[in-house]
C-alpha positions in Angstrom: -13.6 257.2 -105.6 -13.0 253.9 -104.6 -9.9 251.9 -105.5 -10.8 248.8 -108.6 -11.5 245.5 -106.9 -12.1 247.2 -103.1 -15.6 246.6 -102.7 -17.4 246.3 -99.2 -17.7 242.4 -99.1 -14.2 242.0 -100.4 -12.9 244.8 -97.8 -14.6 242.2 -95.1 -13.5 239.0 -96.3 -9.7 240.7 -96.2 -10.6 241.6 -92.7 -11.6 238.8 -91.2 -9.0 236.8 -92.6 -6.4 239.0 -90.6 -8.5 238.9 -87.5 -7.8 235.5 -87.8 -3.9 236.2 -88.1 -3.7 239.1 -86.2 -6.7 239.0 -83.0 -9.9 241.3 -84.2 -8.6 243.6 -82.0 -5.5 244.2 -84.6 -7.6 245.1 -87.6 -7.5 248.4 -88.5 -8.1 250.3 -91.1 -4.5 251.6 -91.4 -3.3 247.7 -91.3 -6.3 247.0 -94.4 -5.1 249.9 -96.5 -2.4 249.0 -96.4 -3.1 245.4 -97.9 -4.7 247.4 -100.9 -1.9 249.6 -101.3 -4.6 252.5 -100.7 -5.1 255.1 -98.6 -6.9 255.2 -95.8 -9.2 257.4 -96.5 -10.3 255.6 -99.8 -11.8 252.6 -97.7 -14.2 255.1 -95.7 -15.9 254.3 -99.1 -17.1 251.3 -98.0 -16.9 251.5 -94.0 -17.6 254.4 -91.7 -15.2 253.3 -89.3 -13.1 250.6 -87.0 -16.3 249.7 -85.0 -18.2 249.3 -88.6 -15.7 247.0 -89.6 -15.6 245.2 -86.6 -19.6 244.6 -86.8 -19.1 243.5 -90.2 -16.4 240.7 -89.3 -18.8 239.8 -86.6 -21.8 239.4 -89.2 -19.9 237.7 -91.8 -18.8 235.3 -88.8 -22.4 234.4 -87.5 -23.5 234.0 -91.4 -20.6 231.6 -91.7 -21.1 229.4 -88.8 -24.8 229.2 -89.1 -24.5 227.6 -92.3 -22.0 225.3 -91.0 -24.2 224.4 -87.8 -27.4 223.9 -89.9 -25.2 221.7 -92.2 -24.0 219.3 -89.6 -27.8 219.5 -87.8 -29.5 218.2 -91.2 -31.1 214.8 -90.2 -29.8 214.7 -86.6 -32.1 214.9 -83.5 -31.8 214.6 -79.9 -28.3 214.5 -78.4 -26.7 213.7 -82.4 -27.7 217.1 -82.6 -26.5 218.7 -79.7 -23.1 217.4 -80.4 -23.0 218.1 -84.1 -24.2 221.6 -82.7 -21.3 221.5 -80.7 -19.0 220.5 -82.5 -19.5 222.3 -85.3 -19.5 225.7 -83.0 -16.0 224.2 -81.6 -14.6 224.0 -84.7 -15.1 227.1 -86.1 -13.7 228.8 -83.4 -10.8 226.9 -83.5 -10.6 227.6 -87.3 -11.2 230.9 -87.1 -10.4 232.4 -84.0 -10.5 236.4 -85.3 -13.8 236.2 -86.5 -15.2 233.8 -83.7 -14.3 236.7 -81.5 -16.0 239.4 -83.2 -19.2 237.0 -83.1 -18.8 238.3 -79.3 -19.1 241.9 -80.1 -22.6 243.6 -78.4 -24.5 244.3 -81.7 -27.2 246.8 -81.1 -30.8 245.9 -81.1 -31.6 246.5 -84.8 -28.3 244.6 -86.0 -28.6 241.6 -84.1 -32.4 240.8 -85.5 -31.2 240.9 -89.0 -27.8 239.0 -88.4 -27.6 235.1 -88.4 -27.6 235.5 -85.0 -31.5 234.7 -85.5 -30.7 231.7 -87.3 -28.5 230.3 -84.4 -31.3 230.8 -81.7 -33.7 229.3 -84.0 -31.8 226.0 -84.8 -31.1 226.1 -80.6 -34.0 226.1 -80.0 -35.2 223.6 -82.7 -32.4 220.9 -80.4 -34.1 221.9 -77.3 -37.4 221.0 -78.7 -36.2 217.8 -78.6 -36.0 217.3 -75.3 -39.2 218.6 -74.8 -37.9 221.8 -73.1 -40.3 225.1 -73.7 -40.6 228.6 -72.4 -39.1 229.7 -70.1 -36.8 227.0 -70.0 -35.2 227.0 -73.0 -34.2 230.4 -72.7 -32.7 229.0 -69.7 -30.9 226.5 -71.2 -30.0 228.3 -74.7 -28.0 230.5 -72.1 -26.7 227.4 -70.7 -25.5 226.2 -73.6 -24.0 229.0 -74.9 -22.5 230.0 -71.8 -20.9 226.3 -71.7 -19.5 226.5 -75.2 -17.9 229.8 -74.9 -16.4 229.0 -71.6 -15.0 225.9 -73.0 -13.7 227.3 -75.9 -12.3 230.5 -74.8 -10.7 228.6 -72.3 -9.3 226.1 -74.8 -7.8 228.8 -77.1 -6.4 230.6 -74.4 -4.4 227.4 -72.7 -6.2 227.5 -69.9 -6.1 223.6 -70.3 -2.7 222.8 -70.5 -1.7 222.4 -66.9 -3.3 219.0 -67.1 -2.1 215.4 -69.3 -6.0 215.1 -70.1 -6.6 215.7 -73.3 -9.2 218.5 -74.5 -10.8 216.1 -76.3 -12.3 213.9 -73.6 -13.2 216.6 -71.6 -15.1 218.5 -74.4 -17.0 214.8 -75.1 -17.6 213.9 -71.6 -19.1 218.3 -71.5 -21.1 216.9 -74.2 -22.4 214.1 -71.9 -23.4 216.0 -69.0 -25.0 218.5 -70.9 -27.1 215.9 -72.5 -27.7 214.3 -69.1 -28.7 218.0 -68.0 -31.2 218.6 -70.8 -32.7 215.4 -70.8 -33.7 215.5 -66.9 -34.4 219.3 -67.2 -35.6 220.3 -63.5 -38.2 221.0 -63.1 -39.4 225.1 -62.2 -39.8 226.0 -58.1 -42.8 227.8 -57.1 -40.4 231.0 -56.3 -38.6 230.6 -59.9 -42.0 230.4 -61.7 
């Protein structure tokens, strides 16, 4: 039986709040029992198992910064979105870097459809709409984007930016810039890409 007060969403909450300590990589199960003074067996209850939990830091994650993203997109258009997009992404990660890296975890098929994942593709491509991008080039350019976040990001937490006096700050605006610059004179598709 499981332990009063353990329940699933508060064994996740816990857990991502140490993956934001610790790395995602550190939470176990051991290290969560632990925290409830239980055994570890008791929280099989509500997980089946590190991987579970992993996936269920990652979901909680994508919820979170969806809401945050589609708070900072209402009203905005055009490249005020894209940066409020961005910046909103930016900041959670920097906030939360545990869960922000289980948001990389490969979710299976099934998973990913029902996740906030959805929501984040759908308010992408809402942005992209505005600069009159469409199939298949904004599947092109969601991965551009993404890819251009992450890089920046996962480079920014890891100091890969620290052998220069530049702050991160200018660079991650003038990013901003030449992605805008990028979407707003897409090129156009060569007869052997289309």
């Amino acid at each position: 039986m499981a332990r009063a007060g353990v329940t699933t969403e508060r064994l996740t909450l816990v857990a991502a709040d140490l993956a934001d300590e610790v790395g995602v990589e550190n939470v176990t199960v051991a290290a969560l029992a632990r925290h409830f003074g239980v055994k570890d067996a008791s929280l099989y209850f509500h997980i089946r198992n590190g991987r579970d939990l992993r996936v269920r830091i990652a979901l909680l994650a994508l919820a979170e910064l969806a809401d945050r993203v589609a708070a900072a997109l209402a009203g905005r258009a055009g490249k005020d979105a894209l940066v409020a997009f961005a910046n909103a992404y930016r900041d959670y990660a920097r906030q939360h870097p545990g869960r922000y890296a289980a948001m990389q975890i490969d979710l299976d098929p099934e998973t990913a459809a029902a996740s906030a994942g959805v929501r984040h593709a759908e308010m992408t491509r809402a942005i992209l709409r505005g600069y009159r991008l469409s199939e298949p080039d904004q599947t092109d350019a969601v991965r551009m984007m993404h890819s251009t976040f992450h890089g920046f990001v996962s480079l920014e937490q890891t100091g890969g930016f620290r052998h220069t006096p530049r702050p991160t700050d200018d660079s991650w605006s003038r990013t901003l810039d030449a992605l805008d610059a990028v979407l707003t004179n897409w090129p156009p598709r060569s007869s052997a890409a289309a």
